[in-house]
C-alpha positions as CSV (number, residue, x, y, z in Angstrom):
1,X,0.0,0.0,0.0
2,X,2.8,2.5,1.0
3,X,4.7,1.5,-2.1
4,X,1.8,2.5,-4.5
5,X,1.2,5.2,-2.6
6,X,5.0,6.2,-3.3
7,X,4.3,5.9,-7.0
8,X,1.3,8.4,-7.0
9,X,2.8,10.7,-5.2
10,X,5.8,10.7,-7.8
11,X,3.6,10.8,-10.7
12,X,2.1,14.0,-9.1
13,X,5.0,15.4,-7.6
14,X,6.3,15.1,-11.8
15,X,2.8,16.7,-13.0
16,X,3.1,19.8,-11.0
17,X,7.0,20.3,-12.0
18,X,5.5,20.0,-15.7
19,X,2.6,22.5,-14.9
20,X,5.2,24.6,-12.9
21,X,7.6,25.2,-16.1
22,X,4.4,26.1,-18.0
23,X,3.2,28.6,-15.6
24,X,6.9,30.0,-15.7
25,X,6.6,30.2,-19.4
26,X,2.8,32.1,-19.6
27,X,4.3,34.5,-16.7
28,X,7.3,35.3,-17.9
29,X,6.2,38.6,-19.6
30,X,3.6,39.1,-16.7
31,X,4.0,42.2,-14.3
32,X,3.0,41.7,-10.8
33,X,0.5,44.8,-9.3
34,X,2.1,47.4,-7.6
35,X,1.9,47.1,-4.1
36,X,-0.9,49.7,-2.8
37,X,-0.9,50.7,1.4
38,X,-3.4,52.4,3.5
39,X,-0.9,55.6,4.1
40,X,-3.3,56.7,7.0
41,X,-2.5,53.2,9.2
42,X,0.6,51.9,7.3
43,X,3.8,54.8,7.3
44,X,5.8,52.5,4.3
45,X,7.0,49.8,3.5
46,X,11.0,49.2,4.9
47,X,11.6,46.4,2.1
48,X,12.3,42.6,1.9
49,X,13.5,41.2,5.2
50,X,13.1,37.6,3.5
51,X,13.5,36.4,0.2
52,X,11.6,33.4,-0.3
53,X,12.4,33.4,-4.4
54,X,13.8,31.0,-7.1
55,X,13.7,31.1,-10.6
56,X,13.9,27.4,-12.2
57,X,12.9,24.3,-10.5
58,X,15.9,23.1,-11.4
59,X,17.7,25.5,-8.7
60,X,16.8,23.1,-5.9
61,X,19.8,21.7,-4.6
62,X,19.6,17.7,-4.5
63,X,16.9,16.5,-3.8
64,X,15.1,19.4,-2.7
65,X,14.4,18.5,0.7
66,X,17.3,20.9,1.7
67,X,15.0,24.0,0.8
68,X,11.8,25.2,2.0
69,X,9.5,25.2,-1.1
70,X,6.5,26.4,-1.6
71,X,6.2,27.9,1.7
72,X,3.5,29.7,3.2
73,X,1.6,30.2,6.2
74,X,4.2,31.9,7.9
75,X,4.5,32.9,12.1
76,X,6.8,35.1,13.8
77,X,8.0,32.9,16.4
78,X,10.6,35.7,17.9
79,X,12.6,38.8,16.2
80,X,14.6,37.4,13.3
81,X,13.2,33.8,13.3
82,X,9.9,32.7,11.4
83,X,8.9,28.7,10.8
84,X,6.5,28.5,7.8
85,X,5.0,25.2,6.1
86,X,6.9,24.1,3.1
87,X,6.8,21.0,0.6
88,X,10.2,20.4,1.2
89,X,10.3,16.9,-0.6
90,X,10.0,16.5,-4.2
91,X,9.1,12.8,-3.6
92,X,6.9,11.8,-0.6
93,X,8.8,10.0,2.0
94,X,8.4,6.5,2.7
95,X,5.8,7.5,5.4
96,X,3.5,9.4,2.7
97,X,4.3,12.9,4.3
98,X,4.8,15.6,2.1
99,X,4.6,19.0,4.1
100,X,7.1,19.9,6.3
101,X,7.8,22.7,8.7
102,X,10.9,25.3,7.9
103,X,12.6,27.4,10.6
104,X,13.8,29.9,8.6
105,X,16.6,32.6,10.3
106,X,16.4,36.1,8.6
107,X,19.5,37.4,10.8
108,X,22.7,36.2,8.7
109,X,23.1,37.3,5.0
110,X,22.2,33.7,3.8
111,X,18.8,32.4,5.8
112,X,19.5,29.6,7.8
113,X,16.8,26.8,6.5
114,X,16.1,23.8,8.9
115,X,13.0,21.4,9.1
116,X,11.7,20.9,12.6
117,X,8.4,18.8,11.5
118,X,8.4,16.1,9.6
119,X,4.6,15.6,9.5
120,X,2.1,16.4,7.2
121,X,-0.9,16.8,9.2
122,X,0.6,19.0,11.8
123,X,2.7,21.2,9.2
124,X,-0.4,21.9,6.7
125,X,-1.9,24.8,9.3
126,X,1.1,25.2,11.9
127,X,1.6,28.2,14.3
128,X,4.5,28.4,16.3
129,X,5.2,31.2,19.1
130,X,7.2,32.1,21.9
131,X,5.2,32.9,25.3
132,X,6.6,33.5,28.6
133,X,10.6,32.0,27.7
134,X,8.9,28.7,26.4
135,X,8.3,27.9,22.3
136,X,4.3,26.3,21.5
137,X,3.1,25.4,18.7
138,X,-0.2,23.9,17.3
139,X,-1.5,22.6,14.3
140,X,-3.2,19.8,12.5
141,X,-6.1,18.4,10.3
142,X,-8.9,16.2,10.9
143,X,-10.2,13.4,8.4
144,X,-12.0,10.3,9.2
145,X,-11.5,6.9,7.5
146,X,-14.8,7.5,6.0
147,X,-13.7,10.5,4.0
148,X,-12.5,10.9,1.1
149,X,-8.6,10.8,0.2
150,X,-8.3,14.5,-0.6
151,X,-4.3,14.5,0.2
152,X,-1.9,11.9,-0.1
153,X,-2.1,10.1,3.2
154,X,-5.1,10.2,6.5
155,X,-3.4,8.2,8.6
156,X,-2.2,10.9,11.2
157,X,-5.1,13.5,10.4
158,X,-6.8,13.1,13.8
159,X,-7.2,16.8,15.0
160,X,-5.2,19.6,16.0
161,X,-2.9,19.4,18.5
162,X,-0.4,21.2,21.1
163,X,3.9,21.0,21.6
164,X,6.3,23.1,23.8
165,X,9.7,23.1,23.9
166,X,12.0,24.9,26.8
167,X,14.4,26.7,24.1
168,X,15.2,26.9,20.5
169,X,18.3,24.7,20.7
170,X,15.4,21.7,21.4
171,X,14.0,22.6,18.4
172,X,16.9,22.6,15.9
173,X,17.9,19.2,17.7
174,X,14.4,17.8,16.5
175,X,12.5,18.0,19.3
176,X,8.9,18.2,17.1
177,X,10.0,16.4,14.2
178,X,8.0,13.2,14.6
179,X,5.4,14.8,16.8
180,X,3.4,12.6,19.0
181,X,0.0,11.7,18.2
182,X,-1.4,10.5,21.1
183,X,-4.1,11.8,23.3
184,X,-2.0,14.1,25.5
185,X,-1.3,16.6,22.9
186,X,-4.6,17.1,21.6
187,X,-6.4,19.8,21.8
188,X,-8.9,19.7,19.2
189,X,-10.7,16.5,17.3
190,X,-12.4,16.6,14.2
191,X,-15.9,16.3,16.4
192,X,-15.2,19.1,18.4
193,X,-18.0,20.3,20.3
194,X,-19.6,23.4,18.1
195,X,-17.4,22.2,15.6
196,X,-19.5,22.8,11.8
197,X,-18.7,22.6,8.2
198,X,-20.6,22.7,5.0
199,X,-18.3,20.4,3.0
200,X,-19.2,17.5,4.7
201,X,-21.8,15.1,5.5
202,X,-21.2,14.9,9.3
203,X,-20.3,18.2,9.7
204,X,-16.8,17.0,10.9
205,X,-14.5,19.9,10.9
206,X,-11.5,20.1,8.8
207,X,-9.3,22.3,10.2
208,X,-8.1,23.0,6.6
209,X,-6.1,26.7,6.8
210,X,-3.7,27.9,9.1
211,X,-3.8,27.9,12.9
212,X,-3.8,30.9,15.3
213,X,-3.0,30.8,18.7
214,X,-2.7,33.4,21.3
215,X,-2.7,33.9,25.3
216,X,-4.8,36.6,26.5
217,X,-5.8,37.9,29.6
218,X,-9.9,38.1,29.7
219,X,-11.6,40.8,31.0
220,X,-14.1,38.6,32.1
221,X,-12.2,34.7,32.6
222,X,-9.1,35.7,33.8
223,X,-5.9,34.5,31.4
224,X,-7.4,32.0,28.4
225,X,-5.7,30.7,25.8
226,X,-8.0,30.7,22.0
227,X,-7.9,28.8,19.4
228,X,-8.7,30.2,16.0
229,X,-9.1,27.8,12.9
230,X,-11.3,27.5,9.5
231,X,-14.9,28.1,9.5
232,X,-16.2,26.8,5.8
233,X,-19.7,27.5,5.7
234,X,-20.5,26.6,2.1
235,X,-19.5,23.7,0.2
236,X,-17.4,25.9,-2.5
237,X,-16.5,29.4,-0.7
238,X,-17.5,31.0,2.3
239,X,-13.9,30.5,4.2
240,X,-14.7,32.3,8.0
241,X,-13.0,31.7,11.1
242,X,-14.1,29.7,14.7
243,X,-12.4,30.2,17.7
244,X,-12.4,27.8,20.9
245,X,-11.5,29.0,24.6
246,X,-10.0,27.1,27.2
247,X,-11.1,27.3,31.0
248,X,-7.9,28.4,32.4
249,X,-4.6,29.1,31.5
250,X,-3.4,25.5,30.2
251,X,-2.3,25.4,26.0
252,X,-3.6,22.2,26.4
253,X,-7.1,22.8,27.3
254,X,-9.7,21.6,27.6
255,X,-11.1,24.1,25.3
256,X,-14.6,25.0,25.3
257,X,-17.1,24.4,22.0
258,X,-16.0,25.9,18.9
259,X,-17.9,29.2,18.1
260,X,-18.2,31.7,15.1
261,X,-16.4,35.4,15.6
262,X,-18.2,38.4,15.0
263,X,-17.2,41.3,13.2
264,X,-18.5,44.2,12.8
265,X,-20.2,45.0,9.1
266,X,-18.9,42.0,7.8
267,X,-21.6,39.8,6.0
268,X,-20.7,36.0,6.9
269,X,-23.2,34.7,4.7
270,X,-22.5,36.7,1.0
271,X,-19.9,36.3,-0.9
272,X,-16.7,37.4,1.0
273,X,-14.0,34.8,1.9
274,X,-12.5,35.6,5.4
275,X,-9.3,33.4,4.3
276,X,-7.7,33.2,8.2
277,X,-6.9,35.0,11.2
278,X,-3.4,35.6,12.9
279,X,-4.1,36.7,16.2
280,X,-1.2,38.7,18.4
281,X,-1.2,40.5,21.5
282,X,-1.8,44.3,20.8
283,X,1.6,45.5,21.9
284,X,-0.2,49.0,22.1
285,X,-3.0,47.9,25.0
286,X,-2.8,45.0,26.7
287,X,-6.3,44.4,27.5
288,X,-6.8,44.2,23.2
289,X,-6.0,41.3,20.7
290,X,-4.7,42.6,17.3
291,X,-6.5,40.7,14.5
292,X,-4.8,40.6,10.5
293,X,-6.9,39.1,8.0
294,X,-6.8,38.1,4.3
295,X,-10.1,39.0,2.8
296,X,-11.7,38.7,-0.5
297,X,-15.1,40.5,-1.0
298,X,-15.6,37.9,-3.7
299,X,-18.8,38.5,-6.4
300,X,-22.5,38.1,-6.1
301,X,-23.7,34.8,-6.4
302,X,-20.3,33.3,-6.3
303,X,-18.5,31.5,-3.7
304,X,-15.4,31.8,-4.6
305,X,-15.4,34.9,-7.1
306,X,-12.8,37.8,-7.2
307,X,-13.9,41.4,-5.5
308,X,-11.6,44.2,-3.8
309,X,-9.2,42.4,-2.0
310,X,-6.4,43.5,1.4
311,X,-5.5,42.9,4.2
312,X,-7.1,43.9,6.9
313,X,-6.9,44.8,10.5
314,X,-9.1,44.6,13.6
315,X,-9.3,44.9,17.6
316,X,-11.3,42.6,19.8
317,X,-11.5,42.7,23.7
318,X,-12.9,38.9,24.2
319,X,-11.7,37.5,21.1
320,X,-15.0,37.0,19.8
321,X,-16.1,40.0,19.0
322,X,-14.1,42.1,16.2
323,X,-14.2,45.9,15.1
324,X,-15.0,46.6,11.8
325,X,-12.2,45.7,9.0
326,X,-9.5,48.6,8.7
327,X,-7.4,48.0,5.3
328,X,-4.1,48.0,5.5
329,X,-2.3,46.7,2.1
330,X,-4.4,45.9,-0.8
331,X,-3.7,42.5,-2.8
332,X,-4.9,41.0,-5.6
333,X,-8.0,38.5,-5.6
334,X,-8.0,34.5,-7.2
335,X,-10.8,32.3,-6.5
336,X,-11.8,33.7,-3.1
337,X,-8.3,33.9,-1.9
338,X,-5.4,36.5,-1.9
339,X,-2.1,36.6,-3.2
340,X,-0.4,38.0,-0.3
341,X,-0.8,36.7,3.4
342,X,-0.2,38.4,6.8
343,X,2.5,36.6,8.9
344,X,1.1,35.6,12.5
345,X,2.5,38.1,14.8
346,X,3.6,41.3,15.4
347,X,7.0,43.1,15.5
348,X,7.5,45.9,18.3
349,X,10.8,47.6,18.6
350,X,12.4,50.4,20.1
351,X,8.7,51.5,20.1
352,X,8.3,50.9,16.7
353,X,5.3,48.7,15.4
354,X,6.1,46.8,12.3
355,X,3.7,44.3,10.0
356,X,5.7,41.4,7.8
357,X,4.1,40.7,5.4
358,X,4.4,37.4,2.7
359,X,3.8,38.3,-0.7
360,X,3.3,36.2,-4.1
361,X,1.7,32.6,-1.9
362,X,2.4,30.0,-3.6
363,X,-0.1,28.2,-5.3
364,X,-2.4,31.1,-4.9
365,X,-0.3,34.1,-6.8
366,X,1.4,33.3,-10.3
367,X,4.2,35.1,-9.8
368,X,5.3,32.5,-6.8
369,X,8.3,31.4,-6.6
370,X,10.0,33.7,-8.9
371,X,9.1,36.8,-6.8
372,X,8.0,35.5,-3.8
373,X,9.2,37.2,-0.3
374,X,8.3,38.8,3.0
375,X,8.4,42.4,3.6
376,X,7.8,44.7,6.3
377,X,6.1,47.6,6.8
378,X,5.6,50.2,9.4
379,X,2.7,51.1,11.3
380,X,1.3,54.0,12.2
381,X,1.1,53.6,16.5
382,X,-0.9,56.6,16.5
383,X,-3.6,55.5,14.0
384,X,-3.6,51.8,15.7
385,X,-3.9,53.6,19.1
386,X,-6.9,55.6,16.9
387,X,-8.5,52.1,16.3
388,X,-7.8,50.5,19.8
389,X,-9.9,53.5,21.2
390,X,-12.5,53.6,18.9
391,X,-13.0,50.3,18.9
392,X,-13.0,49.7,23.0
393,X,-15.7,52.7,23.3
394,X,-18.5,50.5,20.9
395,X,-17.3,47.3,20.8
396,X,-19.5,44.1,22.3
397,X,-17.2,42.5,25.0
398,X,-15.5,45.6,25.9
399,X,-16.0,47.2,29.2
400,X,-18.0,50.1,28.3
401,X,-16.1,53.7,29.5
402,X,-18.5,54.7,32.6
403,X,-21.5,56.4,32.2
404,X,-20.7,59.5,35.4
405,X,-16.8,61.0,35.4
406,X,-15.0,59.8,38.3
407,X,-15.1,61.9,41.1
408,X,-11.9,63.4,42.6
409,X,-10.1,61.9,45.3
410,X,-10.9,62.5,48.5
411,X,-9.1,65.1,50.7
412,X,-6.4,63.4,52.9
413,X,-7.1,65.6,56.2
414,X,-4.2,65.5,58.1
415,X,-4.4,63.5,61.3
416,X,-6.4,65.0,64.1
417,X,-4.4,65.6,67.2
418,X,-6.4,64.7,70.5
419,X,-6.0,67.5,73.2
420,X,-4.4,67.1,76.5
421,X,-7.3,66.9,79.1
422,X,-6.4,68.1,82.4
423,X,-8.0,65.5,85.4
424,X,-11.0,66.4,85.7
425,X,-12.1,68.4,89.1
426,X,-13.4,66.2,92.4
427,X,-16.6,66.3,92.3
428,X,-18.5,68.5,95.3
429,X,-19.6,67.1,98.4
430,X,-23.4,66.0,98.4
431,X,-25.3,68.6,99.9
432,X,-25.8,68.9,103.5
433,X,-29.6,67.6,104.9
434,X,-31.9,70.8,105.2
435,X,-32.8,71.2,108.8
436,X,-36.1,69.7,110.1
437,X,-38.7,72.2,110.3
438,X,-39.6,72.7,114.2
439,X,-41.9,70.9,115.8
440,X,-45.3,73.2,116.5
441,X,-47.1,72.6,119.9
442,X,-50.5,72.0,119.0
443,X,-52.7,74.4,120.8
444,X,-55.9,73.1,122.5
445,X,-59.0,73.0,121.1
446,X,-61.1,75.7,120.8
447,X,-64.7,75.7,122.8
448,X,-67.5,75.3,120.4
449,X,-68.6,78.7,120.9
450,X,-65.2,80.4,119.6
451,X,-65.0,78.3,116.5
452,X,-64.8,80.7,113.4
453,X,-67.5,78.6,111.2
454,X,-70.8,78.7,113.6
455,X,-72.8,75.6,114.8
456,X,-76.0,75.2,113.2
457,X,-77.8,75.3,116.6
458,X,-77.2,78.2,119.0
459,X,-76.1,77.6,122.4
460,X,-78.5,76.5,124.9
461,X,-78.1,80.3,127.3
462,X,-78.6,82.4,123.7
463,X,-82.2,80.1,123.1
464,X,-82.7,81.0,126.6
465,X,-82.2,84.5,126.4
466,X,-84.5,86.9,124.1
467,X,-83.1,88.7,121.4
468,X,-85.0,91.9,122.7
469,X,-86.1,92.7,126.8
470,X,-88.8,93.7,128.1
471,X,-86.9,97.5,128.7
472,X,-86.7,98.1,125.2
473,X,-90.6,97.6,124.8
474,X,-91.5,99.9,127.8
475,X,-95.1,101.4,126.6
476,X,-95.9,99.2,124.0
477,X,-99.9,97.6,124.4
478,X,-100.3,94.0,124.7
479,X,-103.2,94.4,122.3
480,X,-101.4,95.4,118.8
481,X,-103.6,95.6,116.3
482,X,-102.9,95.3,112.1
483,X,-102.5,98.8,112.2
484,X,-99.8,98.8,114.9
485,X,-98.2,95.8,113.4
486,X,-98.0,98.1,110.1
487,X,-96.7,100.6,111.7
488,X,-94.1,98.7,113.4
489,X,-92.9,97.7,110.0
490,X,-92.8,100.9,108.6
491,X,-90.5,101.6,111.8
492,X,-93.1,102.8,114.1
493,X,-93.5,101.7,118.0
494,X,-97.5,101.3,117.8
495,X,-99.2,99.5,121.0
496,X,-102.2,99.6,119.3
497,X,-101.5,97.5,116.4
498,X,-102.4,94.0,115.6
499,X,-100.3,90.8,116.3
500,X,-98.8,90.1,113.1
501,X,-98.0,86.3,112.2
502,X,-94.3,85.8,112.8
503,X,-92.4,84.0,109.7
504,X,-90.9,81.9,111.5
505,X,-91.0,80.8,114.9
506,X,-90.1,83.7,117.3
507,X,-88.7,81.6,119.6
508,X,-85.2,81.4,117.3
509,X,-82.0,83.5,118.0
510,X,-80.3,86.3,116.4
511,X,-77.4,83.9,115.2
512,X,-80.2,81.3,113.8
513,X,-81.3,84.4,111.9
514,X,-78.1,85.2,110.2
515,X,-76.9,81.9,109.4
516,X,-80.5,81.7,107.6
517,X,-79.8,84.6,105.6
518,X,-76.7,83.5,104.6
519,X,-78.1,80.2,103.8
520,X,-80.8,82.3,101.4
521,X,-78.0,84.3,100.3
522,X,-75.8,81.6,99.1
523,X,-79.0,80.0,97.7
524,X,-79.9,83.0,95.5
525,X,-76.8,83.5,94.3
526,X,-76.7,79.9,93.0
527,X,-80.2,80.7,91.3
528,X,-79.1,83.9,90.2
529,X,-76.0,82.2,88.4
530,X,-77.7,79.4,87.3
531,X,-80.6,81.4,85.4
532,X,-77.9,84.3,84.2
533,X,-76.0,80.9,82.4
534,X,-79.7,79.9,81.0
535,X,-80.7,83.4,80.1
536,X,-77.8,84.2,78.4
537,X,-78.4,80.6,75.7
538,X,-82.0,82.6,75.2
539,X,-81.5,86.1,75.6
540,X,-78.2,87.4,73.8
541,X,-76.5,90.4,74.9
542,X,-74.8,91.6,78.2
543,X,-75.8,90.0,81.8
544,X,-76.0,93.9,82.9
545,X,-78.8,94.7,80.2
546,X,-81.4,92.3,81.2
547,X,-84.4,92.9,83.2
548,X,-83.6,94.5,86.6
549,X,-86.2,91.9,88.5
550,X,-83.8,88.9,87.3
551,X,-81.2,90.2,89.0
552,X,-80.6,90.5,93.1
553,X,-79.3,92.3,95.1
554,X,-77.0,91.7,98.3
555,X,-77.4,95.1,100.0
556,X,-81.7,94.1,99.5
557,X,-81.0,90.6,100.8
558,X,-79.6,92.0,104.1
559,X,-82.0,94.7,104.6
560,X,-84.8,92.6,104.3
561,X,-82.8,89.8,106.9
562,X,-82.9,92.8,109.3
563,X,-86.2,94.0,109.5
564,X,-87.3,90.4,109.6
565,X,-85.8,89.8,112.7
566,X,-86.5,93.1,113.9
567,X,-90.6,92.0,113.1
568,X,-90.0,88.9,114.8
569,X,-88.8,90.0,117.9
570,X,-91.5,92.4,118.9
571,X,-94.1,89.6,117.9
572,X,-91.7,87.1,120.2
573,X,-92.2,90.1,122.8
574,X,-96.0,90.5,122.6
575,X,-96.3,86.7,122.8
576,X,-94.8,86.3,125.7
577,X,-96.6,89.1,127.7
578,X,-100.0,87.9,126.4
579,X,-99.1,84.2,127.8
580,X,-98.4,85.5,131.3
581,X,-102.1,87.8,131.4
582,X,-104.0,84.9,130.5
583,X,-102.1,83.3,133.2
């Protein structure tokens, strides 16, 4: 099997050396396009740092596995070393493999040129990078015994997968140049959760175009590392990219289900080809990823037709989510692809930001290999720093600027110093008892007859005694008649007058008298207030302006008191003197 095998892959490797001197012949005469740059992003070009050019096939020393040809897919692994894929056999190896992976050094006047993977599947989309001190790379397709035999051999196309290496020096000594295939350096299978593609069946991906890689520190998850590979989402055309995040900061995963990017104004589903993504670091904002992308805006109804074709760049905060596609360098267009590619990574020295840049792909331009090359160009850090802003203030997965301006700090008040308190003073003696008022001798009772409030009966010698004797009614008749007894109460001293009935028994004292007026007195006045307070709910106006008979007087009560004791001792008098004559 491995010998026909062999035998193919000569017969093919002979066909495309035939088809390669006819291409040289039909381009001869051809004039490549001049090379047109965004001046507002891209300052100009610095020239060829790489040249990547031969004329004849015949120029390939031996048996050309001592070169890198055809190479493409290029990553800046540090300053002044890039590793590319290559078909650096002209006859497959016994194993099948065909691709290889170069190392290629740029710092001596002739490149140093030295294969580090020997294997097909992991060469075909490689990236290779230096993070932290240590070198990683990743790379590989996917395609199931059930598929069809679209390259020379399937046997070790069984997903992408992961390698480190502590220093270059392991490298160069073939540390990755049988890389293991075994299930601790995978990172990504051909059933990938997410994973879709519209040129199968099963929707198994492929993993068909080159590999990006890059370790960012999330906004959201902490440090990640992503995974960006090919997205085809029609059977012919539509080339987009996936990306797959792991949970933690471990190259090895596991990585999360594969998901679509966004970017902004780009329309996924016409007829644009999105050919990769090489993601870097953007040297110019740390909390950024710097995207470069080779796009052809194809033609209506095509899939893989020729429109305006660059470069492009664009800034994402969560890797996900993309700003809208600046230009950079515009390329020519050839079946949804691009003649010139991006290398994977950035260049930033002495504060200087450079792009390299790979142009005349092979197999895709047909002025490759005669012209092929890398150059470099200068970027604009201002402009960039433009797009970083711009694209931070509106883009989805950026921390939006905040809404109120920050306040000022507060005022550091110096320290406030406590004052010295003097001990406070005793504190004053309770206050001294107030003396005990003196004791009062009670004083002995008073007789009932000295008591200020009288008794309502008199004393036994007053009842005794009449109010008026017998001297002061010297000459007066025993027979009174009514006119007498109308004299006497007009003040006269009649004998002849009549007895006159007493109001009250005569036989009472002056004292009984008094405290009976009083009692009358006291009674009126509560009558008198008591009908002033109802009066004055029926008749409004002034107490002093009612009817003089409602009112009474004291000065009245008392004379009348007066002359009716007067009255009732003379009738007391003649009572007594007409009890001892009928005696």
């Amino acid at each position: 099997m491995k010998m026909y095998r062999a035998v193919v892959g000569s017969l093919m490797c002979l066909a495309q050396l035939v088809n390669a001197r006819d291409d040289d012949d039909d381009d001869r005469l051809a004039t490549p396009a001049v090379t047109r740059i965004n001046s507002g992003i891209v300052a100009s070009e610095l020239g060829t740092v790489l040249d990547l050019s031969y004329r004849e096939v015949d120029e390939l020393p031996g048996d050309g596995m001592d070169t890198c040809f055809h190479c493409r897919y290029f990553n800046l692994v540090e300053p002044g070393v890039l590793v590319g894929r290559g078909e650096g056999a002209q006859y497959p190896w016994p194993n099948g493999d065909h691709m290889d992976s170069w190392l290629l050094s740029s710092s001596a006047e002739t490149p140093t040129k030295v294969a580090v993977i020997r294997d097909s599947s992991t060469s075909a989309n490689l990236w290779v990078r230096k993070v932290n001190g240590r070198y990683y790379a990743a790379g590989g397709e996917a395609v199931g015994p059930d598929e069809p035999d679209y390259r020379w051999d399937d046997e070790n196309r069984d997903g992408i997968r992961v390698f480190s290496a502590d220093s270059l020096e392991e490298l160069l000594a073939g540390a990755w140049l049988v890389p293991s295939h075994d299930d601790s350096t995978l990172a990504l299978g051909g059933q990938h959760a997410g994973c879709f593609t519209a040129r199968r069946d099963n929707g198994a991906c492929m993993y068909d175009s080159k590999v990006s890689l890059v370790r960012h520190t999330s906004q959201v998850h902490g440090v990640v590392w992503l995974l960006y590979t090919r997205l085809n989402l029609k059977e012919h055309g539509g080339r987009y990219v996936q990306v797959a995040t792991t949970q933690g900061d471990a190259i090895r995963g596991p990585y999360g289900p594969l998901e679509q990017i966004n970017v902004v104004g780009y329309d996924r589903r016409g007829p644009s080809n999105l050919y990769f993504i090489a993601v870097d670091n953007n040297p110019l904002d740390a909390s950024t990823l710097l995207g470069l992308m080779p796009v052809n805006e194809g033609e209506t109804g095509l899939g893989n037709g020729v429109g305006e074709s660059y470069i492009a760049l664009s800034i994402s905060c969560d890797g996900i989510n993309w700003s809208s596609l600046t230009k950079l360098v515009w390329s020519t267009g050839r079946e949804g692809r691009t003649y010139d590619h991006p290398v994977d990574g950035l260049l930033y020295e002495d504060g200087r930001l450079y792009l390299l840049m790979h142009h005349d792909v092979p197999n895709i331009s047909p002025f490759a290999p005669r012209q092929s090359r890398i150059a470099k160009y200068e970027l604009n850090i201002a402009a960039v720093r433009d797009v970083t802003v711009n694209a931070k203030a509106t883009l989805t997965g950026c921390l939006a600027p905040p809404l109120i301006p920050l306040l000022p700090p507060p005022t550091v008040l110096p320290p406030r110093v406590s004052p010295v308190l003097s001990p406070a003073p005793p504190a004053p003696p309770p206050p001294s008892p107030l003396p005990s008022p003196p004791q009062l001798k009670a004083r002995p009772p008073l007789p009932p007859s000295t008591l200020l409030l009288p008794t309502l009966l008199p004393p036994a010698s007053e009842l005794a005694q009449p109010l008026i004797t017998p001297e002061a009614t010297t000459g007066v008749s025993d027979a009174a008649g009514p006119k007498a007894s109308a004299g006497s109460s007009a003040g006269h001293n009649d004998a002849t007058a009549a007895p006159r009935e007493p109001c009250m028994p005569c036989d009472t004292s002056f004292t009984t008298l008094l405290l009976s007026s009083f009692a009358s007195f006291v009674l009126g006045a509560a009558v008198h207030h008591f009908l002033s307070f109802r009066l004055s709910k029926a008749v409004p106006g002034p107490l002093h302006k009612r009817p003089r008979h409602k009112r009474l007087s004291l000065r009245r009560h008392t004379r009348l008191a007066e002359e009716e004791a007067v009255e009732c001792g003379h009738a007391g008098q003649r009572g007594e003197d007409s009890t001892r004559a009928n005696a």
